[in-house]
KOLZAFI-102431 format. One record per residue: residue in three letters; x, y, z of N, C-alpha, C in turn. Coordinates in steps of 0.02 Angstrom, whole numbers, plus 50000, padded with zeros to 5 digits. Layout:
N
AlaXYZXYZXYZ/...
END
This chain:
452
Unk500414994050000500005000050000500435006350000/Unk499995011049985500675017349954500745020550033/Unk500255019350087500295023050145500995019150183/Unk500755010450172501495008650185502035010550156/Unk502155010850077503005013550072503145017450088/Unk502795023450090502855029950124503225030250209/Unk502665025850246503105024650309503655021750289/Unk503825018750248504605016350278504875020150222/Unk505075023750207505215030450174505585033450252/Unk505025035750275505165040250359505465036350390/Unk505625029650388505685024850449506505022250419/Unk506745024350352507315022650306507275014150313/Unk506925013350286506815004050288506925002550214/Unk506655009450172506635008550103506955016450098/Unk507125016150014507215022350000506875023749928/Unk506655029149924506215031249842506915027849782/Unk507405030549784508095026949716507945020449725/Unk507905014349809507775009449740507205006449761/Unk506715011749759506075008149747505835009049654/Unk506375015949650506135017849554506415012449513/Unk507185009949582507495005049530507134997849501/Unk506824998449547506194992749552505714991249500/Unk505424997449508505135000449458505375002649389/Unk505855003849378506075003249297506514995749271/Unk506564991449338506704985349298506214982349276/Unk505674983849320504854981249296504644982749225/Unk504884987349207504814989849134505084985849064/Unk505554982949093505954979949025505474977948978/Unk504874973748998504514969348997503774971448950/Unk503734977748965503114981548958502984983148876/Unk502504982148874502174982848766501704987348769/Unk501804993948768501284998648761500895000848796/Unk501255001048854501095002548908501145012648890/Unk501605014848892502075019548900502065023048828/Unk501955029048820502035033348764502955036148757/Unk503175038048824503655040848847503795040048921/Unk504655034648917504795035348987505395039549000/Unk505675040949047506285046949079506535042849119/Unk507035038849131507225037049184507925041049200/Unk508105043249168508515049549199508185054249239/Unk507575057249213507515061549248507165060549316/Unk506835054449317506655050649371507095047849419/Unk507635046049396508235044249441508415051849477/Unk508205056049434508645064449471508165066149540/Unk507355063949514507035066349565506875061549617/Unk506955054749605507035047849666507655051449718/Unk508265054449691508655053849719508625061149772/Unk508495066449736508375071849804507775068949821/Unk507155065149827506865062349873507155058649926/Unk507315055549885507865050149954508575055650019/Unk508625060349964509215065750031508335069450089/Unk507895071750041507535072450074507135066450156/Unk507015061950133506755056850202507475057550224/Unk507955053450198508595055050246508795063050310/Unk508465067350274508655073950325508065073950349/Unk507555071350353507015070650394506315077450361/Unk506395078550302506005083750287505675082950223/Unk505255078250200504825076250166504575082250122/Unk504485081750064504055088450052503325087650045/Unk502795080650059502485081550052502265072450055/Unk501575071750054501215065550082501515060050031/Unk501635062549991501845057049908502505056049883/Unk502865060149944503855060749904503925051949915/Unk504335052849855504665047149830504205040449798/Unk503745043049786503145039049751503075038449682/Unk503425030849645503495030849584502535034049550/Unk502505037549481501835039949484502065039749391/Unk501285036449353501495036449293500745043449276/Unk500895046849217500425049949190500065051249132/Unk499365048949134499015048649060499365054648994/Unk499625051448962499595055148901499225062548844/Unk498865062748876498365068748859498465074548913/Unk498835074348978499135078349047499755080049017/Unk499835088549015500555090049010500965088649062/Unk501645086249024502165086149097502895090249064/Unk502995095949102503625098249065504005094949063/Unk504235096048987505085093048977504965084648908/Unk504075083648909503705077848864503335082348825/Unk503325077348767502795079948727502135079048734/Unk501595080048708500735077748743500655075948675/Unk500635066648679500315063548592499665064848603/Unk499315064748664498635062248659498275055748636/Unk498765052148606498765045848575498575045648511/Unk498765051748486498895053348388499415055148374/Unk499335055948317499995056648282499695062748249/Unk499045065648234498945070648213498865075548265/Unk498595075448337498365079048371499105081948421/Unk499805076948419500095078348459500545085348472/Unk500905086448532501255094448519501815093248500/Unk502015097848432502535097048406503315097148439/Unk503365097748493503655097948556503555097448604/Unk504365095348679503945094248724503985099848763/Unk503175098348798502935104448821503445107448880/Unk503145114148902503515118248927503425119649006/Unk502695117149013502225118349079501965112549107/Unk501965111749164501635104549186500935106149205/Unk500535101449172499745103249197499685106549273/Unk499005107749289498995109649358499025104249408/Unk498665098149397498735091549416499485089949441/Unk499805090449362500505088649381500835090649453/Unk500815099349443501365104049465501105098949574/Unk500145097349573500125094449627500475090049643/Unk500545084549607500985078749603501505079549629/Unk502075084849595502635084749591502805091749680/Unk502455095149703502225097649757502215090449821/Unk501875087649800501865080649846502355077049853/Unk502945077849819503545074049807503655066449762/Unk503085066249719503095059749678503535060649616/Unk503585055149598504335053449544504035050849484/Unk504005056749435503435055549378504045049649329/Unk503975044949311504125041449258504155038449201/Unk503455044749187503345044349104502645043949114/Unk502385044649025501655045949014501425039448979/Unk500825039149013500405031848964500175031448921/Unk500005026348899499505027348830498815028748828/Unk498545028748771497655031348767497375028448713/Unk496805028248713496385029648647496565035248631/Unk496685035748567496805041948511496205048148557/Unk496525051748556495875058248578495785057048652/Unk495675049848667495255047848715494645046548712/Unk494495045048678493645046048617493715038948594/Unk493775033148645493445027848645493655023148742/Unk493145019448740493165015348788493385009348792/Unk493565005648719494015000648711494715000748713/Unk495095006948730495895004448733496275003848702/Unk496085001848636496654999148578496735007448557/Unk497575007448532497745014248490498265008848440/Unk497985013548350498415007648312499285012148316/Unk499475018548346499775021948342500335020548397/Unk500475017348436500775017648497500695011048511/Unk500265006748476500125000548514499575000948561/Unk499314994248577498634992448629499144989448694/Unk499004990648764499174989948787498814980948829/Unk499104977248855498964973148865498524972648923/Unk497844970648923497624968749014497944962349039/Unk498284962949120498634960349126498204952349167/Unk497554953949156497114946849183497024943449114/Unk497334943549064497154939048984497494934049013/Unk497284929348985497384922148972497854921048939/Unk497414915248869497864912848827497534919148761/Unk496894921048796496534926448750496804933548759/Unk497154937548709497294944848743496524948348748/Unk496354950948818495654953848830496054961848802/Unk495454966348791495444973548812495704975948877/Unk495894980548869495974984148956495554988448955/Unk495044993148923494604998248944494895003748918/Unk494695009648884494915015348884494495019448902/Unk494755025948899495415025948868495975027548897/Unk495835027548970496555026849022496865020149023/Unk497015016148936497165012948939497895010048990/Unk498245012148979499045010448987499205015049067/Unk498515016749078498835019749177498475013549198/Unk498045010349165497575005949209498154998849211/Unk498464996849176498954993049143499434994749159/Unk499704998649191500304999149227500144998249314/Unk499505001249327499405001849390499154993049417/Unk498884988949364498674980749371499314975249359/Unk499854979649337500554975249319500824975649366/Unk500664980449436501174983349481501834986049462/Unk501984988349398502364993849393502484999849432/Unk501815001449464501775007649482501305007949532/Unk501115012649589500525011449627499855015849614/Unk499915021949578499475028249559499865026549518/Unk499325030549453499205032549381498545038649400/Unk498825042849350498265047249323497855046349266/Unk497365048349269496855047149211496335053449201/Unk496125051749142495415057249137494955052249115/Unk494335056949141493795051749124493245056649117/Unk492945057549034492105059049033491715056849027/Unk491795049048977491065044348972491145037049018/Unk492005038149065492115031049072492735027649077/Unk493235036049077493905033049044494415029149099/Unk494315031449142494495029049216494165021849242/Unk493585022449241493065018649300492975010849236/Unk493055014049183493055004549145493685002249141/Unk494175007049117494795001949133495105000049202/Unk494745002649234494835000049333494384994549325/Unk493874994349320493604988749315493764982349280/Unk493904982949216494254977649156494884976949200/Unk495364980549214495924974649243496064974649306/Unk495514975449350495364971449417495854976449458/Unk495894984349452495844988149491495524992849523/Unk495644997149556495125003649595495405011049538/Unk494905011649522494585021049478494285024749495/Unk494565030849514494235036049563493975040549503/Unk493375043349448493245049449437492865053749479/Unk493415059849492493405067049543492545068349495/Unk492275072949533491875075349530492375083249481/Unk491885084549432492135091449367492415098149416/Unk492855097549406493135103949442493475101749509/Unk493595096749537494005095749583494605094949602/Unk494835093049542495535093849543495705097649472/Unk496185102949447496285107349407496185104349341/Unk496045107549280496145102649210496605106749162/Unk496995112949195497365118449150497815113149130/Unk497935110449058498805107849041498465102449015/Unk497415099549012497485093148986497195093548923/Unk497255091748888496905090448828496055089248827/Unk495645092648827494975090048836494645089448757/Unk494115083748802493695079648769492995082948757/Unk492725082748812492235086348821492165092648880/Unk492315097748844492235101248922491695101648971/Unk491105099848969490825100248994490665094849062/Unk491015090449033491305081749069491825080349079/Unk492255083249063493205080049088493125083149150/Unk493435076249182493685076049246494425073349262/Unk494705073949310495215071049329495015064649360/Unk495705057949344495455050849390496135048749428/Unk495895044049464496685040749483496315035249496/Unk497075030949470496915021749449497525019749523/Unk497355016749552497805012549615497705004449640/Unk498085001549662497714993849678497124994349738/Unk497214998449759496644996649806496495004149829/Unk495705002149857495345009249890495785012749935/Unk496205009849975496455012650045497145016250001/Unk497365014949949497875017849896497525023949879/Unk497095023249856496565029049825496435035049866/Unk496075031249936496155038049997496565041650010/Unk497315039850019497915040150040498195046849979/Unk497965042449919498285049749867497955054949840/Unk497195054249836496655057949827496895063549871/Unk496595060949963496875064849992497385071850004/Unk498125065049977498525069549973498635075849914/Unk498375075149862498205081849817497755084549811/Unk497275083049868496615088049887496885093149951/Unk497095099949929497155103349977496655104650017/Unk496075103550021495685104650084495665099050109/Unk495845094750108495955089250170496705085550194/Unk497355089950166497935086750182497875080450167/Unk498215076050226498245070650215497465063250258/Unk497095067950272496435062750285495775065350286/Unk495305063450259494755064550271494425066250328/Unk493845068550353493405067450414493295061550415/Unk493125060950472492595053750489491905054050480/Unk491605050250454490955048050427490595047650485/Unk490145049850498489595050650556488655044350510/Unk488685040550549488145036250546488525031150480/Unk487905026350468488165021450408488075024350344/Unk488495020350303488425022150224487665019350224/Unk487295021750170486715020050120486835018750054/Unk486985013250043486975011349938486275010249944/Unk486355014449887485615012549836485605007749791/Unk485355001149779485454997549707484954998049682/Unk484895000649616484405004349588484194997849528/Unk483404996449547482834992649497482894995649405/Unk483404995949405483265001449324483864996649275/Unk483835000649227484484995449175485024995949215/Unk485365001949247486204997749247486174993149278/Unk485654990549296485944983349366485424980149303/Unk484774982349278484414972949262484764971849173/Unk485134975149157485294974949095486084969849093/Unk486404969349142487004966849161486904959449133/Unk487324957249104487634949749083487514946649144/Unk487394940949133487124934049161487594935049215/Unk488484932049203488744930949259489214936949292/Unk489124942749274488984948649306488344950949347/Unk487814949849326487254949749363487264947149433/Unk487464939049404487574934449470488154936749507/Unk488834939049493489364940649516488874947349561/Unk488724952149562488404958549559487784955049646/Unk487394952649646487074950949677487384946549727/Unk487884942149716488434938949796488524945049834/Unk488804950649786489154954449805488784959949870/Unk488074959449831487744964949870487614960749947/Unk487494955849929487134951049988487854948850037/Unk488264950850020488914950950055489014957650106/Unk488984962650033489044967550086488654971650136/Unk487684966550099487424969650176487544967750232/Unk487874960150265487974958350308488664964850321/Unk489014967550299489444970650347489304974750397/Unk489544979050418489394981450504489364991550450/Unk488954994750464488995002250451488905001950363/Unk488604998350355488284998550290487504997150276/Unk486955000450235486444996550233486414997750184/Unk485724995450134485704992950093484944994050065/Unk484834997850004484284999749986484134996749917/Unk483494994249887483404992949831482614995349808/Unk482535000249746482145003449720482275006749666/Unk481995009449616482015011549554482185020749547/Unk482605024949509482745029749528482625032149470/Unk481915034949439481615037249394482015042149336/Unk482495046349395483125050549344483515047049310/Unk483565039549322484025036549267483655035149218/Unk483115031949187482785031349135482655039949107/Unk482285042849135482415047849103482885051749073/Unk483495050649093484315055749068484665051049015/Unk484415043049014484355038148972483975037248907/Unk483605041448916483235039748851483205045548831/Unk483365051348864483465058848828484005057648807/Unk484865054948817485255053748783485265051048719/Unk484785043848720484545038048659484235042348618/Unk483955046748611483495051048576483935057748552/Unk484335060948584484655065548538485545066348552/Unk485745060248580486285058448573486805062448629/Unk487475061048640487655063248702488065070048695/Unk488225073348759488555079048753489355077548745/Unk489605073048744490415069548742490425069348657/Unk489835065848639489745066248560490165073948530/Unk489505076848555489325084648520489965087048543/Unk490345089348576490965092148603491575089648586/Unk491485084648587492255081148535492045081548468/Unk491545084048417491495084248361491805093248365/Unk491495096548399491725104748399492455103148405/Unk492895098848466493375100348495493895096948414/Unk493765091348413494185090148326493875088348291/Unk493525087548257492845088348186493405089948130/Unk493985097048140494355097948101494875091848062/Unk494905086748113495315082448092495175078948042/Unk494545077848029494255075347979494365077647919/Unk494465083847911494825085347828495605085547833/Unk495445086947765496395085247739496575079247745/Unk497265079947759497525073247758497605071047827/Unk497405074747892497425072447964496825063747966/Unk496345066947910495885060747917496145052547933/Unk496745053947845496855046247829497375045547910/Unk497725050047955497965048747972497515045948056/Unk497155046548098496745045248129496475038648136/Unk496365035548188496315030748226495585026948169/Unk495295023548135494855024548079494215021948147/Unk494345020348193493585018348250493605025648260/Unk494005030248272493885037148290493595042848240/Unk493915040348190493755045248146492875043348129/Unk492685037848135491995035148120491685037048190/Unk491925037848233491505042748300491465049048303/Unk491875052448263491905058248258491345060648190/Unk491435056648135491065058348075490395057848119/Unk490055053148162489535050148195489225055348206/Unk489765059548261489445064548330489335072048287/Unk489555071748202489335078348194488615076348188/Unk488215071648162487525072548178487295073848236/Unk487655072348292487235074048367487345082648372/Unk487755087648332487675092948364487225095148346/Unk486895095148315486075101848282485435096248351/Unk485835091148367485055087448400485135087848470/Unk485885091448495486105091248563485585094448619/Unk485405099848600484935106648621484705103548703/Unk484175098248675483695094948760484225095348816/Unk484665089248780485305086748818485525091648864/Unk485755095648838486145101248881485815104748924/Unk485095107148901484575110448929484315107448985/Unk484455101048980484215098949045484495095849096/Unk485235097849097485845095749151485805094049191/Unk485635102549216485755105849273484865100549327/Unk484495102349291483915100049328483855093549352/Unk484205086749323484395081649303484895081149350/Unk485455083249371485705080949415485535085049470/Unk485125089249498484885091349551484415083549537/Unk483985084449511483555075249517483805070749568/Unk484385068049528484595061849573484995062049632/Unk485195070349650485165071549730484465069649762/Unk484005075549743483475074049767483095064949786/Unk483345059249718483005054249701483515049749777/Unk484105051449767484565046449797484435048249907/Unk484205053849898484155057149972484745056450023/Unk485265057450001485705055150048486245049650055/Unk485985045849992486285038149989486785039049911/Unk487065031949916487555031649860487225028149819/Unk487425028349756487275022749714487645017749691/Unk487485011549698487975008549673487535000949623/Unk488115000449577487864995649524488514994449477/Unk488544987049425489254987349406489564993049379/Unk489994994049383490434996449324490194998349257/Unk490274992149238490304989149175489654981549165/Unk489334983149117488654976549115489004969349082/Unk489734968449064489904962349045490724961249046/Unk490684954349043491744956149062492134957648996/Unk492684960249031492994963948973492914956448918/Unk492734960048863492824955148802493454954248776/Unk493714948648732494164946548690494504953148651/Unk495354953848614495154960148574495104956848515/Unk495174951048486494854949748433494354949148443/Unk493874949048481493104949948474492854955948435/Unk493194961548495492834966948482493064971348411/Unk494024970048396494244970048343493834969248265/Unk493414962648274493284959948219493264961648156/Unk492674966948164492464971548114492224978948153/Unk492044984348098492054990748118491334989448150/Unk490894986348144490124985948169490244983348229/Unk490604979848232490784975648298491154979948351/Unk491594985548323492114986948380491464992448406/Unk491184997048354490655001248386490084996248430/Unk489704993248410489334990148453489574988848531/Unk490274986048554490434984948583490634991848638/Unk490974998148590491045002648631490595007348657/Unk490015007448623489365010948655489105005748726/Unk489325000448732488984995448795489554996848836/Unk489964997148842490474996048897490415002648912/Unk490235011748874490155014348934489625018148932/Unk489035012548913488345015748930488055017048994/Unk488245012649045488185014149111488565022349142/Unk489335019849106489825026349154489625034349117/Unk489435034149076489265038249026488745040449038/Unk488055036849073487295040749110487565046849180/Unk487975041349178488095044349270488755050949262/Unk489035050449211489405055549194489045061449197/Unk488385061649134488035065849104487635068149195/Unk487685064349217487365065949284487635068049321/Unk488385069549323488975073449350489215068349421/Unk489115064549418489325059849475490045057949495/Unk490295058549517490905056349540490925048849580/Unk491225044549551491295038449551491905033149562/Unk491835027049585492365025349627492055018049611/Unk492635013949556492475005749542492995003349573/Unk492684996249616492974992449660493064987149645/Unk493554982549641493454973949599493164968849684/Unk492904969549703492544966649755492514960449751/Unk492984953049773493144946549780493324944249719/Unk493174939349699493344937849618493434941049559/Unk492944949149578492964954649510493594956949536/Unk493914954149543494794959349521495124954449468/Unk494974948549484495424941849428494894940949376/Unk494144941149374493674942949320493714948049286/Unk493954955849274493674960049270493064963349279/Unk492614961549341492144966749357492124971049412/Unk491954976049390491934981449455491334986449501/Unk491204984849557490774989549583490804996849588/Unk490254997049570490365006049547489885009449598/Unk490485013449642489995016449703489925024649676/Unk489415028149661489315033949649488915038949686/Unk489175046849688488545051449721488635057049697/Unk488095061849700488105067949671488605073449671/Unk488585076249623489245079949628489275084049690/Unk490325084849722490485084349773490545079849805/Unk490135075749802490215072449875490775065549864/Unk491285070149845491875064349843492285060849900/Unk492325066549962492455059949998492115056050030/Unk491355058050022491025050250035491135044349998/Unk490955046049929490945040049894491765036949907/Unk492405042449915493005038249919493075032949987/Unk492715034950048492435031950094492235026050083/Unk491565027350069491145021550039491385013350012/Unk492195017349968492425012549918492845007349953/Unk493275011850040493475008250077493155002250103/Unk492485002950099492144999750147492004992750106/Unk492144995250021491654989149981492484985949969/Unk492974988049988493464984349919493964978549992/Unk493344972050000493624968050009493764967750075/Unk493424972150112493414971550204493264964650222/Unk493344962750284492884957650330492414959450351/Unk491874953850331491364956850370491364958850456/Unk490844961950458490844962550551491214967350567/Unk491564971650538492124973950585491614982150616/Unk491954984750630491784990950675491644997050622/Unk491065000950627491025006550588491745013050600/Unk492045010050664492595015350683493255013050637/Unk493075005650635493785003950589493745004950526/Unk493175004050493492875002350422493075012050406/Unk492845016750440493025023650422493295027950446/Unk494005025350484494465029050533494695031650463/Unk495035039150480495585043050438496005040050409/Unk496385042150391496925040850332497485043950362/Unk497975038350381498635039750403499055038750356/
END
């Protein structure tokens, strides 16, 4: 856990130089993972980390914390591909996002940027430009990893690394946490800075972070949320999940369904949790106003590169992207409802949820094959409108969300997806403690003591 290396950081049991060393032998190994790695310059900053714990003066909750970063996040001194070859900066940049400059404030040891879906403007993962990065639960079958934080989700499930950054507007975070059987935090819009990233949709990019586990997640969330240092409050009374009677739960695959229902009936027996089941009328409705004039991620990535489509940027473009992009210029003249009715819509499912979280999978089926979804162009779309039709309602609903691989869904790929209205992120990061793999019974004081 990252709270453990950290103590022995302070305790000199370990030191950040060769925990990176660790960490970049881990690399030899790696296929597309990585757009761009530095291990020079990561060796420069492991190493005043390490004089730092040695003189006893830390600069911050995260020094000496190997940390990889999505590709579409500026980091001075890299270039930003975005995961094109048309979209990228012709140099590397000059400024580190705002995100970053937190990171690197905290004392973490950036070691390069990951891969993406082209744009980020898909939920399957594969880029033909950089390579598809591998999920590291495939078989003898290579599965998908989720995008389009493909290659943070895939570094952070290889144990390369313990945090990855990500962005996420329809999903980009919370499915590839789910597909390779880790924890995906998307911040609620505006919570953590977005100056330096490449956006998708502005109206929906958020910042994410991919870690092995919830208590990883608290620990670093935390630590680059300046209003809470390094721990949350304590939670006063029990959590409330809502599992909501509507499609994301009855639409779910057979042995997701069944996986999905152990799960709940597990975690009502725990101690400071209960457990609600009823229908939450705002999801069908923000569901079928989407189905009907199509989404705002559509309409905004057609404004944001639509241009790419002429000239010769076309032939050069990802061809599943460029066919999402040709797609979404029909959704802008039909966007109008969509937008118009946001704001009212997610006041709704405050009102609908009263207090409680929601929770339901992730994702409605396990990550598929990539020759499945590969096959053909009918096939790879079909496939990427389902994997983030769920994360993609609750987006449009401004939710901030937190997928958990809860017993077997970490070596399956499925993930529980605990969500609540915007803000209320450190509940739901709370919440996620409680689902990712506790014992039952234990104490509501243990289940939501602070974060040391």
């Amino acid at each position: 856990m990252i709270a453990e290396l950290i103590s022995r950081f302070g305790r000199v049991e370990d030191t950040p130089t060769g925990v990176l060393e660790d960490v970049l032998r881990s690399l030899r190994n790696e296929k597309h993972v990585y757009t761009c790695v530095v291990p020079g310059e990561a060796r420069k900053h492991a190493a005043a980390s390490t004089e730092r714990w040695l003189e006893g003066r830390p600069a911050g909750y995260l020094d000496g914390l190997p940390v990889a970063v999505k590709d579409c996040i500026d980091v001075a001194g890299m270039p930003t591909t975005n995961g094109s070859v048309v979209d990228a900066s012709p140099a590397p940049v000059v400024r580190d996002a705002g995100i970053v400059q937190a990171l690197r404030a905290s004392g973490a040891v950036l070691i390069g940027k990951t891969n993406l879906s082209e744009l980020a403007f898909s939920g399957v993962g594969t880029n033909p430009h950089f390579g598809s990065p591998a999920n590291p639960l495939s078989g003898l079958e290579p599965l998908i990893t989720g995008g389009s934080s493909s290659g943070s989700a895939a570094a952070v499930a290889s144990g390369q690394v313990r945090l990855a950054l990500g962005t996420d507007t329809s999903g980009s975070v919370r499915v590839p946490a789910a597909f390779c059987g880790i924890v995906g935090y998307k911040a609620s819009e505006g919570r953590f800075p977005r100056d330096g990233v490449r956006t998708l949709s502005p109206a929906l990019d958020s910042i994410g972070l991919l870690t092995p586990t919830a208590a990883d997640l608290a620990f670093a969330a935390a630590a680059l949320d300046p209003g809470t240092g390094s721990s949350y409050p304590r939670a006063a009374g029990p959590v409330r999940l809502v599992v909501p009677e509507d499609e994301v739960v009855t639409d779910a695959a057979p042995e997701v369904a069944a996986w999905f229902g152990d799960a709940v009936e597990e975690i009502a027996g725990l101690d400071g949790i209960l457990i609600e089941r009823r229908r939450l009328p705002v999801l069908a409705e923000a569901q079928e106003l989407m189905d009907r004039h199509g989404t705002l991620v559509a309409a905004e990535a057609f404004a944001g590169y639509g241009r790419l489509l002429d000239g010769s940027s076309a032939a050069s473009l990802d061809p599943a992207v460029a066919r999402r992009l040709r797609s979404a210029s029909g959704v802008v003249p039909t966007i109008g409802p969509v937008r118009a009715r946001m704001t009212e819509l997610r006041e709704q499912v405050a009102v609908e949820l009263a207090g409680g979280l929601l929770l339901c999978p992730t994702v409605r089926h396990a990550p598929p094959a990539v020759s499945v979804v590969t096959a053909s162009a009918d096939a790879f779309d079909r496939w990427n409108a389902r994997i983030l039709r769920t994360t993609m309602l609750l987006s449009y609903l401004g939710m901030p969300g937190v997928s958990v691989p809860r017993g077997d869904g970490r070596r399956r790929g499925f993930g529980l997806l605990v969500s609540a209205p915007a803000g209320h992120d450190p509940t739901v990061i709370r919440a996620a403690q409680l689902l990712d793999d506790l014992p039952k019974k234990t104490s509501p004081r243990e289940q939501m003591g602070t974060i040391r």
